[in-house]
C-alpha positions in Angstrom: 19.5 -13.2 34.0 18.7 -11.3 30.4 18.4 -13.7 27.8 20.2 -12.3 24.4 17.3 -11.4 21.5 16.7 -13.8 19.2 15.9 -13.3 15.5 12.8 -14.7 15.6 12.2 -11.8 18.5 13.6 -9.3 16.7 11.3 -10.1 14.0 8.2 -10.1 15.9 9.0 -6.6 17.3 10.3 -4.5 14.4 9.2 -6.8 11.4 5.7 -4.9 11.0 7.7 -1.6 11.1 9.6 -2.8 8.3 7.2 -3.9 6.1 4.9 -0.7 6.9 8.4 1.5 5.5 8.1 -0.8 2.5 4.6 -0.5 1.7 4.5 3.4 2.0 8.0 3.5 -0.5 6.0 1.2 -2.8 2.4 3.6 -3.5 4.7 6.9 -2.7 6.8 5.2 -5.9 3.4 4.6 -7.8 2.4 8.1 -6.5 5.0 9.9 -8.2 5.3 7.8 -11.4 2.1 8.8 -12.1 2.6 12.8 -11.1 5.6 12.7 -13.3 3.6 10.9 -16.0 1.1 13.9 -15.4 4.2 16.1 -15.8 3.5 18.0 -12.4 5.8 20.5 -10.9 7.2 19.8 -7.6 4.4 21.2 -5.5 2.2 19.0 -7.6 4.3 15.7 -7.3 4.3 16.0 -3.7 0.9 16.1 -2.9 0.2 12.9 -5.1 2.8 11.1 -3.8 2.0 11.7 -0.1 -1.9 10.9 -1.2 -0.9 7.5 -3.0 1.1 6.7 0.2 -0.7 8.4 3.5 -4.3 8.5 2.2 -5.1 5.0 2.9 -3.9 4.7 6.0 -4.8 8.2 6.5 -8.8 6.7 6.3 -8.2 3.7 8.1 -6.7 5.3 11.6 -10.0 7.9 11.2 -12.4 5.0 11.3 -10.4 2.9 13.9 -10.3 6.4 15.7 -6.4 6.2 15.8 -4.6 9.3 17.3 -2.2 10.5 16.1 -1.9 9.5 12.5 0.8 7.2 11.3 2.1 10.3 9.4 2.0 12.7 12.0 3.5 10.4 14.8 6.7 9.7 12.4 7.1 13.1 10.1 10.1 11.9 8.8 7.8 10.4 6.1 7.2 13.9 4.9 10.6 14.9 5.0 11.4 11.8 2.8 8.5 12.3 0.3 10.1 16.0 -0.4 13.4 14.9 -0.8 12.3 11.7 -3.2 10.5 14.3 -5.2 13.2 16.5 -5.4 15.4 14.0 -6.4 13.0 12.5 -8.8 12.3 15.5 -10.7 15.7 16.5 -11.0 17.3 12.4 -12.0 14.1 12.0 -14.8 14.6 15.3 -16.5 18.2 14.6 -16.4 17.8 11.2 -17.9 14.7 12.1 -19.8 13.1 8.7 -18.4 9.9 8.3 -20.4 7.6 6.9 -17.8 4.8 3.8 -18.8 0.7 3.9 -17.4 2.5 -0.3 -16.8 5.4 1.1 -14.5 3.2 2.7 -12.4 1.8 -1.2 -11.3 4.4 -2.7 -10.8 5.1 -0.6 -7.3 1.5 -0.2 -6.8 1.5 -4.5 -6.9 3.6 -4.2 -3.7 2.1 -1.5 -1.8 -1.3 -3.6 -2.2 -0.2 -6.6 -0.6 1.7 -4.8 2.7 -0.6 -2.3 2.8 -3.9 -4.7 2.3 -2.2 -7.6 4.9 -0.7 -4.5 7.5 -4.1 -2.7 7.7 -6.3 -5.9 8.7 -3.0 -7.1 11.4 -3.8 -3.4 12.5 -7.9 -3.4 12.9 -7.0 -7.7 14.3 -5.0 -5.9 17.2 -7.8 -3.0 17.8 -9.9 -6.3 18.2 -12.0 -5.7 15.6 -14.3 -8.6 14.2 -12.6 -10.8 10.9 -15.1 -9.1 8.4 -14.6 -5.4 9.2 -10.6 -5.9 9.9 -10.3 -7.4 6.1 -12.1 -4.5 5.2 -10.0 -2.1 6.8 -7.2 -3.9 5.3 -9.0 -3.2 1.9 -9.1 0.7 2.2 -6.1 1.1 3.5 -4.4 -0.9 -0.2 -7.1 0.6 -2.2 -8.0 4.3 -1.2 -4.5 5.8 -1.6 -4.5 4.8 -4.8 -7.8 6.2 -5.5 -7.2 9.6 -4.1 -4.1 9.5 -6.7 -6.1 8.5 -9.6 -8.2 11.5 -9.1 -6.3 14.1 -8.2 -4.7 13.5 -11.6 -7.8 13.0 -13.4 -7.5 9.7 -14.1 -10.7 7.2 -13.3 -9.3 5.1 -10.2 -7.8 2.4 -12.3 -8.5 0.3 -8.9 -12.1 0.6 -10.6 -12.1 0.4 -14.5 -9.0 -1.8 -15.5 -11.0 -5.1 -15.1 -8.3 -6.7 -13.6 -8.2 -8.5 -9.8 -7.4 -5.4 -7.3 -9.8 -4.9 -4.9 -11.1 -8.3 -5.0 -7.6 -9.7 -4.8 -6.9 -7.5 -1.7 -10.2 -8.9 -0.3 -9.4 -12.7 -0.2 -5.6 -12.0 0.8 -6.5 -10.1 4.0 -8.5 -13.4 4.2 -5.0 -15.1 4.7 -3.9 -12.8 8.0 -7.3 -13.3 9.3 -6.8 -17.1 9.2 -2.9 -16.5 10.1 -4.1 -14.8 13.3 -6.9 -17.5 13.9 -4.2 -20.1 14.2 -2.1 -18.0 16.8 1.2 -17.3 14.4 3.2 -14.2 15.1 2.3 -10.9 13.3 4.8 -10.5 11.4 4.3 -14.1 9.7 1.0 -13.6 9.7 1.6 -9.9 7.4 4.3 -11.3 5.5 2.3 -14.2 4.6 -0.9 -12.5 3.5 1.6 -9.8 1.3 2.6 -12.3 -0.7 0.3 -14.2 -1.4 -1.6 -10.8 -2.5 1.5 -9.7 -4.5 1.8 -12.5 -6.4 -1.8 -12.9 -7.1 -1.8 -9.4 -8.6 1.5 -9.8 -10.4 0.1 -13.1 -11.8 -3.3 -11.2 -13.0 -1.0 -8.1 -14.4 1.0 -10.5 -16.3 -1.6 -12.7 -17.2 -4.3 -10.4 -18.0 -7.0 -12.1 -16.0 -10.0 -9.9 -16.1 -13.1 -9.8 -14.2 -16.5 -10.0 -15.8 -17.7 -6.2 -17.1 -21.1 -5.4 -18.3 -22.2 -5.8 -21.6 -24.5 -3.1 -23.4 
């Protein structure tokens, strides 16, 4: 006799999907703030918005040795980065939307939490030890982000705003490890450690907690 699907099942199986299609919406956002900040052309806005929102996880799958890419296996995602571009460029010239260095944070604040708490669940699964999976959780939040920051000629802010990033996606990823060590599902144990590194940001943003800096 099949037993009906419960929430808490359907959860469990498409839960991490869903917050991996929120994550990627959330840097490709940050992604093509900043390109429209830049005041790229199409061609231009495209390829730092895919950056912001593959690159991370782009990195991660090549040192986990993932085949194929997460990209590659589901290319609708490049199909809806051209159209979100396209669309963008033609709603903000329309609008004449004058874009904020700030706006670009707020979607990046999100995208750090999934991505940070999705990429350690990931390298958990692969059975990788605590240390190196929260690690893997960091570069897939962080490097994205970086690759964006260059290609637009911008130090990575994820290195010279002072502010909580990297470390903050560091202890959060903390949270899925110690999710995991107490057996809860994955997609508690994700949604859990996303928040906790969303608000954490959002508090620092809004806050403006700083970390030490040298002094000359």
């Amino acid at each position: 006799m099949n037993s009906t699907p419960t929430i808490a099942d359907w959860l469990i199986s498409y839960g991490n999907q869903a917050f991996e299609v929120v994550g990627v919406l959330a840097f490709a956002l940050s992604g093509l703030i900043e390109a429209a900040r830049k005041k790229l052309d199409l061609v231009g806005m495209a390829m730092v918005t895919a950056l912001a929102a593959f690159g991370g996880g782009t990195l991660r799958d090549l040192l986990l040795n993932r085949r194929p890419f997460f990209w590659v296996e589901n290319e609708f995602w490049i199909w809806g980065i051209l159209a979100l571009c396209a669309l963008a460029l033609i709603f903000m010239r329309t609008r004449h939307i004058e874009l904020t260095e700030r706006a670009t944070q707020w979607p990046d604040a999100l995208g750090l939490g999934i991505f940070t708490a999705g990429g350690t669940q990931i390298a958990l699964d692969a059975n990788i030890s605590p240390l190196i999976a929260v690690l893997m959780g960091v570069i897939t939040a962080v490097f994205g982000g970086v690759l964006r920051d260059v290609v637009v000629n911008e130090i990575p802010r994820a290195f010279n705003d002072h502010q909580p990033y990297a470390v903050v996606a560091f202890s959060g990823a903390w949270v899925v490890v110690a999710a995991n060590a107490l057996h809860w599902p994955s997609f508690w144990a994700v949604g859990i450690g996303s928040l906790v590194i969303v608000s954490v940001r959002l508090l620092a943003m809004i806050f403006g907690w700083r970390l030490p800096t040298w002094r000359v």
